[in-house]
C-alpha positions as CSV (number, residue, x, y, z in Angstrom):
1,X,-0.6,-39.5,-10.8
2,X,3.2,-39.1,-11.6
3,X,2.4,-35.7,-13.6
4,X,-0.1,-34.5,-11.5
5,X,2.3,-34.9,-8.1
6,X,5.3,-33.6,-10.6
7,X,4.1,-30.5,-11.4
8,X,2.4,-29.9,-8.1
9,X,5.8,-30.3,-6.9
10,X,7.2,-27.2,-9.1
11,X,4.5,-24.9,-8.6
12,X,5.3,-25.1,-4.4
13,X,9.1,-24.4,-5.1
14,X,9.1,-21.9,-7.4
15,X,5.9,-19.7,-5.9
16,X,7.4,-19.9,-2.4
17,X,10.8,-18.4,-4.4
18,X,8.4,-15.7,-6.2
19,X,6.7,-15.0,-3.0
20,X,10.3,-14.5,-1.2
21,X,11.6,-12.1,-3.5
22,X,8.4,-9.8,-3.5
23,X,7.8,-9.9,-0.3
24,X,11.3,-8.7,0.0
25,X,11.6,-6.0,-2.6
26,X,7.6,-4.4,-1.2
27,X,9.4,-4.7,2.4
28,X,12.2,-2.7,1.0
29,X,10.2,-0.1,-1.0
30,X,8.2,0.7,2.0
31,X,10.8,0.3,4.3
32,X,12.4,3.5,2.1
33,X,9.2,5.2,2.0
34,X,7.8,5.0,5.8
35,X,11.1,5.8,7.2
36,X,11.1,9.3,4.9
37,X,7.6,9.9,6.5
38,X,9.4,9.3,10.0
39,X,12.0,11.7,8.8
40,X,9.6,14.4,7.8
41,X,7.8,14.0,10.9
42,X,4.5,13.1,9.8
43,X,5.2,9.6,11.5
44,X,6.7,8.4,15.0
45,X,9.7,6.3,14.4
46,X,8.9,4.2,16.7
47,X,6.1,3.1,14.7
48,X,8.0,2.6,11.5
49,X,8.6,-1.1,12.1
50,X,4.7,-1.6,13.1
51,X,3.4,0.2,10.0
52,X,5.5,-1.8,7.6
53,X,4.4,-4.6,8.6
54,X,0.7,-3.0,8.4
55,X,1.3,-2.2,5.0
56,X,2.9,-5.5,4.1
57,X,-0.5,-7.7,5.2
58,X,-2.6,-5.0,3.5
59,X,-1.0,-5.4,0.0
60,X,-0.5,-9.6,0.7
61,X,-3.6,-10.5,-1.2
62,X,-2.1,-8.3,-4.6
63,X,1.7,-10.1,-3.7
64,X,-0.1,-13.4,-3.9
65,X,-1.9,-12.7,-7.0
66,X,1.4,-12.1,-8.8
67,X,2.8,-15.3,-7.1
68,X,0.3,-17.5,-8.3
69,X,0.4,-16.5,-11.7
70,X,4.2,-15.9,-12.7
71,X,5.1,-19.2,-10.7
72,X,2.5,-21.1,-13.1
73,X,4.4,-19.3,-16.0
74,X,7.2,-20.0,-15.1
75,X,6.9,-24.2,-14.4
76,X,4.8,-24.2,-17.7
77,X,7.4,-22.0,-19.5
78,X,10.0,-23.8,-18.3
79,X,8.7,-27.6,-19.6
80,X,7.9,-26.3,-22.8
81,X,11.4,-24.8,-23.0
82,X,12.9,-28.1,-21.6
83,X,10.6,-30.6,-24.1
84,X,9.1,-31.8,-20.8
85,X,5.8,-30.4,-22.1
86,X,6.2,-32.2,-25.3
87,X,7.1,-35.3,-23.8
88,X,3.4,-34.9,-21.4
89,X,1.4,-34.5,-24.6
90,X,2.9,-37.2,-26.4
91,X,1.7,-39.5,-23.5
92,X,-1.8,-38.2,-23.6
93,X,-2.0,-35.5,-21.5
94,X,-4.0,-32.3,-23.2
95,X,-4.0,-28.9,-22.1
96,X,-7.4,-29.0,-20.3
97,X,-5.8,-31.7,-17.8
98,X,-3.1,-29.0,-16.6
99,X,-6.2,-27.6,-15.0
100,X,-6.8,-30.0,-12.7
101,X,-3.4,-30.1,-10.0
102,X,-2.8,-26.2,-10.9
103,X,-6.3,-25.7,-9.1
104,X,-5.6,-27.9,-6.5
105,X,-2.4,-26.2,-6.2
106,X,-4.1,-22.6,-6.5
107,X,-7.0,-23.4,-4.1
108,X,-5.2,-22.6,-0.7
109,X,-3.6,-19.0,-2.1
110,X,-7.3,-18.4,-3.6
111,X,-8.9,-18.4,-0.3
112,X,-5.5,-16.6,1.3
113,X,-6.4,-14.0,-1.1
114,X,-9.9,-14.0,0.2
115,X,-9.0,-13.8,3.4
116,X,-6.5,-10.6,3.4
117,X,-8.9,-8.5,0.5
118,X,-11.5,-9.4,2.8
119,X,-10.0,-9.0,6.3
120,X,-6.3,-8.5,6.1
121,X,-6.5,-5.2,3.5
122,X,-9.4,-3.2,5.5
123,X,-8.1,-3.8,9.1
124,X,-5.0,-3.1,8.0
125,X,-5.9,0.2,6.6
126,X,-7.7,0.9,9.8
127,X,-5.2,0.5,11.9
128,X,-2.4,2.5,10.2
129,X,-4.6,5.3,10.0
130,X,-5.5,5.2,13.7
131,X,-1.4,5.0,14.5
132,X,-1.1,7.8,12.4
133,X,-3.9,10.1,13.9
134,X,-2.4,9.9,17.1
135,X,0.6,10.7,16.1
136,X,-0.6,13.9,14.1
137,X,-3.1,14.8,16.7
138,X,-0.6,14.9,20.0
139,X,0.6,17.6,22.4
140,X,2.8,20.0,21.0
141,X,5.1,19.1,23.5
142,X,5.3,15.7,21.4
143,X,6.6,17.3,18.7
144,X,9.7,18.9,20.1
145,X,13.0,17.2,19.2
146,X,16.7,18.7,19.9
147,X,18.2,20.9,17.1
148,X,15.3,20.9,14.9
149,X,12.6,23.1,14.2
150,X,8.9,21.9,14.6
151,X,5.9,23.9,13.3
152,X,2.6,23.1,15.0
153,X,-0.4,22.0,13.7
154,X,-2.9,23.7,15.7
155,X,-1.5,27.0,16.1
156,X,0.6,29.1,14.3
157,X,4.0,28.5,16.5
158,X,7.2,27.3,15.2
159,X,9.5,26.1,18.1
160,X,13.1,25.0,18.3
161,X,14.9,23.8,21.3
162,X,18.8,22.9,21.5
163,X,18.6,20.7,24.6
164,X,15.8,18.9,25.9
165,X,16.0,16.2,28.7
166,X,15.1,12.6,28.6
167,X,11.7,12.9,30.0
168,X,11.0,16.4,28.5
169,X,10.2,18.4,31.6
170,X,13.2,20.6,31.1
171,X,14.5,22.2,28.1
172,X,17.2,24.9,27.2
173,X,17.9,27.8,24.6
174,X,14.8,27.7,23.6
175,X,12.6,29.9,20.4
176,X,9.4,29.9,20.2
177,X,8.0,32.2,17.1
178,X,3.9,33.0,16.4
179,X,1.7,34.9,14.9
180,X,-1.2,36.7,16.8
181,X,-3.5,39.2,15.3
182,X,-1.3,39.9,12.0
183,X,1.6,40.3,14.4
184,X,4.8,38.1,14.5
185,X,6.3,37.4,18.3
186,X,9.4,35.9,18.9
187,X,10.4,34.4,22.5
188,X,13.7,32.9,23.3
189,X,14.8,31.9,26.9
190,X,17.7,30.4,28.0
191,X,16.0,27.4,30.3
192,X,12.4,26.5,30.4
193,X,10.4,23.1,32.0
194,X,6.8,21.9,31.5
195,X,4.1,22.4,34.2
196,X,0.8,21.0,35.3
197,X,-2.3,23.2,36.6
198,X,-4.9,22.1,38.7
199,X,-7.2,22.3,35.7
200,X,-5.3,20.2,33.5
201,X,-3.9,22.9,31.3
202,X,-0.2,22.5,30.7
203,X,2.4,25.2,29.9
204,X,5.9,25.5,28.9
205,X,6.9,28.1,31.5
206,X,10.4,29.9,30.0
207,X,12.8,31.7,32.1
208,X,14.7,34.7,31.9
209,X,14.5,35.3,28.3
210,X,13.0,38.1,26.3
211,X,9.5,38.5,23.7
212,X,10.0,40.8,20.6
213,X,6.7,41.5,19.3
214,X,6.2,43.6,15.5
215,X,8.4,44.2,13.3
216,X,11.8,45.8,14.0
217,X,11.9,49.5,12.8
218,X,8.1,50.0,13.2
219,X,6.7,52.4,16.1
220,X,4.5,49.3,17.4
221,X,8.2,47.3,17.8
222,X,8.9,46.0,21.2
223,X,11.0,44.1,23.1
224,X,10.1,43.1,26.9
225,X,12.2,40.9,29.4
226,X,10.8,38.8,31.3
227,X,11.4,36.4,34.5
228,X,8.8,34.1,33.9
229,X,6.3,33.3,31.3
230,X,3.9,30.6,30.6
231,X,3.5,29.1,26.7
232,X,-0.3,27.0,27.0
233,X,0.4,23.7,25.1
234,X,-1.9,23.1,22.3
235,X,-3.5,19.2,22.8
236,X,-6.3,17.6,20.6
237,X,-8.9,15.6,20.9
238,X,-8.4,12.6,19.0
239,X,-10.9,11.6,16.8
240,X,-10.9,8.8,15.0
241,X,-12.3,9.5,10.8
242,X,-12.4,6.1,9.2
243,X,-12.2,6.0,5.4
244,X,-13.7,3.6,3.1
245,X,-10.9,1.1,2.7
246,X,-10.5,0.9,6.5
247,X,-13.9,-0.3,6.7
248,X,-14.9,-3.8,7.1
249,X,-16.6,-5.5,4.7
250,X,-19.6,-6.8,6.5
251,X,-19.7,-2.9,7.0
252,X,-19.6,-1.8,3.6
253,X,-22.6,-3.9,2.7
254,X,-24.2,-2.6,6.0
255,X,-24.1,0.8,4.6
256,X,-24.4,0.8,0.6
257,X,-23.2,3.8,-0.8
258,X,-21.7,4.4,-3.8
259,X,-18.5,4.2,-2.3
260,X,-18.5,1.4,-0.1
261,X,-20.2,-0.6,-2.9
262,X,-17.1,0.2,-5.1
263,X,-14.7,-0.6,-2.6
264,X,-16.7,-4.0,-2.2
265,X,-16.1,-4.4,-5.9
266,X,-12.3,-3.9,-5.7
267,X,-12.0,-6.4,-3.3
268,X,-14.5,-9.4,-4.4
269,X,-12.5,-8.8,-8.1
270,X,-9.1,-9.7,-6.7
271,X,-10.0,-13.5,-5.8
272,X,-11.3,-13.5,-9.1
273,X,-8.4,-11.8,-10.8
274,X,-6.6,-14.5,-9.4
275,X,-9.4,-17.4,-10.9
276,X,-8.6,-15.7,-14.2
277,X,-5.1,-15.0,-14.6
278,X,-4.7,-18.7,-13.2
279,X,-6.5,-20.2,-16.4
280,X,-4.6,-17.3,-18.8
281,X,-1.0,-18.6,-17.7
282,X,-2.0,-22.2,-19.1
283,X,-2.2,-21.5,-22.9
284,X,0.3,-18.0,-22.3
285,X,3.2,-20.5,-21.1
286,X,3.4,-21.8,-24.6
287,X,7.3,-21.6,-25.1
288,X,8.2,-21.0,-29.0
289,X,11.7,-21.3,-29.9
290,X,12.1,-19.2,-32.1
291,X,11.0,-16.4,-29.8
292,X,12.6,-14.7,-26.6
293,X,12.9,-16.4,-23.4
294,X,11.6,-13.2,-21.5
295,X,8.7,-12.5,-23.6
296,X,6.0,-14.7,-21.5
297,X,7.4,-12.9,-18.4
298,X,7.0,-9.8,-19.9
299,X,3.3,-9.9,-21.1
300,X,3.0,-11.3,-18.0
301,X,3.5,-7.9,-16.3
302,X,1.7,-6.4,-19.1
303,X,-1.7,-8.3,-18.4
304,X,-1.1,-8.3,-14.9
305,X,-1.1,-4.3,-14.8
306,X,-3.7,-3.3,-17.5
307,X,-6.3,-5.9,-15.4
308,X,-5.7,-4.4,-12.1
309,X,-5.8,-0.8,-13.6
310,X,-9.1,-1.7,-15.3
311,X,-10.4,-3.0,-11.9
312,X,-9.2,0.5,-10.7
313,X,-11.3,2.3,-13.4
314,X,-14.3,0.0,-12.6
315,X,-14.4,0.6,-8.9
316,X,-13.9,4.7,-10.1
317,X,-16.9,4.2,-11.9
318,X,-18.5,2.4,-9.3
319,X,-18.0,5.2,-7.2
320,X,-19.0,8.2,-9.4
321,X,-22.4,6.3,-10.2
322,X,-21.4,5.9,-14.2
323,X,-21.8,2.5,-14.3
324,X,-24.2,0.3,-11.8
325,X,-23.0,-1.8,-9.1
326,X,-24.0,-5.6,-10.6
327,X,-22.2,-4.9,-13.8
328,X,-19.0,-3.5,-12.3
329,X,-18.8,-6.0,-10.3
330,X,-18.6,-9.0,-12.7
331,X,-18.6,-7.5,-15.8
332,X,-14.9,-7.0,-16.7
333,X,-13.9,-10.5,-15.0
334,X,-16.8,-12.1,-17.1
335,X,-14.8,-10.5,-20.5
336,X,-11.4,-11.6,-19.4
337,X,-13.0,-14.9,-18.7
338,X,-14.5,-15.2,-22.5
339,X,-10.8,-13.9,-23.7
340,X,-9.1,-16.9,-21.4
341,X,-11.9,-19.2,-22.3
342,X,-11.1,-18.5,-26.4
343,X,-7.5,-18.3,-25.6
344,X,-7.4,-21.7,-24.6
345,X,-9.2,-22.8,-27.5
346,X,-6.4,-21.3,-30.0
347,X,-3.5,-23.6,-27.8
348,X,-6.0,-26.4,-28.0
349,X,-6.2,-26.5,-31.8
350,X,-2.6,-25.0,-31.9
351,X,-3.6,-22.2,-33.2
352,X,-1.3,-18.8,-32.6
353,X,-2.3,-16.0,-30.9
354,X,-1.0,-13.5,-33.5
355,X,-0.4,-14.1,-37.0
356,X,2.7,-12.9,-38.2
357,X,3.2,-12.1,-41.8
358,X,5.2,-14.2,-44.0
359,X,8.3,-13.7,-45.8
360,X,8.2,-13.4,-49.6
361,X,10.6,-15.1,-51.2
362,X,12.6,-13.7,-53.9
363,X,12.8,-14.8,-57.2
């Protein structure tokens, strides 16, 4: 059918330009925020290209909720701006019949969405967390950089090195401040390189510099030279701590807690936020002339946010055991469903949403 292939048509255009300019304003967002994370040095920035991407698949299923529906309000909004709309009901066609191509059109992103709320969002999650576990849980010998100072995590050490060679087994003017017992000691050497024992144990061995120890002024104050002296370096044991949205979903239902059940709940309602908000852009396309182009777009955003912040309360709920697991998890998209369900009803009998109060006229 002409309409049917026509409107098809539209929706594939304009959701592969809504899709485009998401997908490039989220890859800019977190390009901004994961390369201030590199910066801080809670991330290796040579990960910062990897974990983007991460990030990107694990928030594809929300950037193709928002496709699907704004692109159906758009195409919609856009024939009922144009007459087109009034020309397709003039020849028969009713609203009910726009749901027929918008779900074949919908079906593929629907099961896209399935697939990366699913699989896509907990792997994801999984494996940034892993990248940045290693990172935070390396040598301390990983953590020196030239002309900066670095505080490690496992002791109470705070080093700074001017020079440091490409392979990092030789360093210069270098300080190396920690705090033993209540008391703060300062080293500083001129030239120092990494060593290897027998045993494993590595060192930063320093020469020719000096070790201050106390606080200058105080009787306990000194200050030693020294020729040679060893620093142990600090390593960890990685262990891997996964967190509920890293794991998988056959998982969660493995292991039913109140947690994992919620998180299953966040993630079975977004295909069905996308069911619902597919329906809702039908009748909310209606195009009035006499009110603002923008205004569909803009309760657009509005119903898009307070859904997917009431999901977010359900799946809190979920989780602090104040409201059982069957209800929250089809509860609120059974409600929106009756709204959409008597929304379409209204545009059906042409009915208006709101009823705006009439003008009196003067005498």
């Amino acid at each position: 059918m002409i309409f049917e292939r026509s409107l098809q048509r539209e929706l594939a255009y304009t959701a592969g330009a809504v899709f485009m300019v998401l997908l490039t304003i989220m890859l800019t967002t977190m390009m901004i925020r994961i390369v201030g994370f590199a910066a801080q040095g809670q991330i290796d920035p040579k990960d910062v290209v990897v974990l983007i991407g991460l990030t990107v698949i694990g928030y594809l299923a929300v950037m193709l909720i928002v496709t699907l529906f704004v692109s159906i309000l758009f195409v919609l909004t856009r024939w009922y701006r144009d007459s087109e709309m009034v020309v397709w009901l003039a020849s028969g066609v009713s609203q009910t019949q726009l749901i027929k191509p918008i779900a074949v059109f919908s079906t593929p992103i629907i099961i896209l969405i399935m697939f990366f709320a699913f699989v896509g969002w907990p792997w994801s999650n999984q494996q940034s967390k892993l990248i940045k576990q290693r990172f935070q849980q390396r040598d301390e010998v990983s953590l020196l950089a030239p002309g900066q100072f670095r505080e490690s995590p496992s002791s109470h050490r705070v080093f700074f090195i001017e020079k440091m060679s490409p392979d990092q087994g030789h360093v210069e003017n270098v300080f190396v401040t920690s705090t033993e017992g209540g008391k703060v000691n300062v080293i500083v050497s001129k030239n120092g390189h990494t060593e290897t024992r027998p045993d494993g144990d590595r060192f930063i061995v320093l020469d020719n510099g000096r070790r201050y120890d106390g606080e200058p002024g105080q009787p306990n104050f000194r200050i030693m030279e020294f020729e040679r002296y060893g620093v142990k370096i600090m390593s960890h044991q990685f262990v891997n701590t996964p967190t509920t949205t890293g794991i998988s979903t056959p998982d969660l239902l493995a292991n039913p807690t109140q947690e994992n059940l919620a998180e299953f709940a966040w993630r079975v309602g977004l295909p069905l936020i996308a069911i619902n908000l597919m329906l809702l852009a039908i009748p909310l396309s209606y195009q009035n002339p006499r009110r603002s182009r923008t205004i569909n777009l803009v309760m657009a955003v509005l119903i898009y946010l307070t859904y997917s912040n009431l999901l977010n309360v359900v799946q809190s709920w979920i989780e602090q055991g104040k409201l059982s697991f069957g209800l929250g998890l089809v509860g609120l998209h059974i409600v929106v469903g009756a709204l959409v369900a008597f929304i379409f009803w209204l545009r059906i009998r042409n009915r208006p949403l709101f009823k705006l109060p009439s003008l009196s006229k003067g005498a």
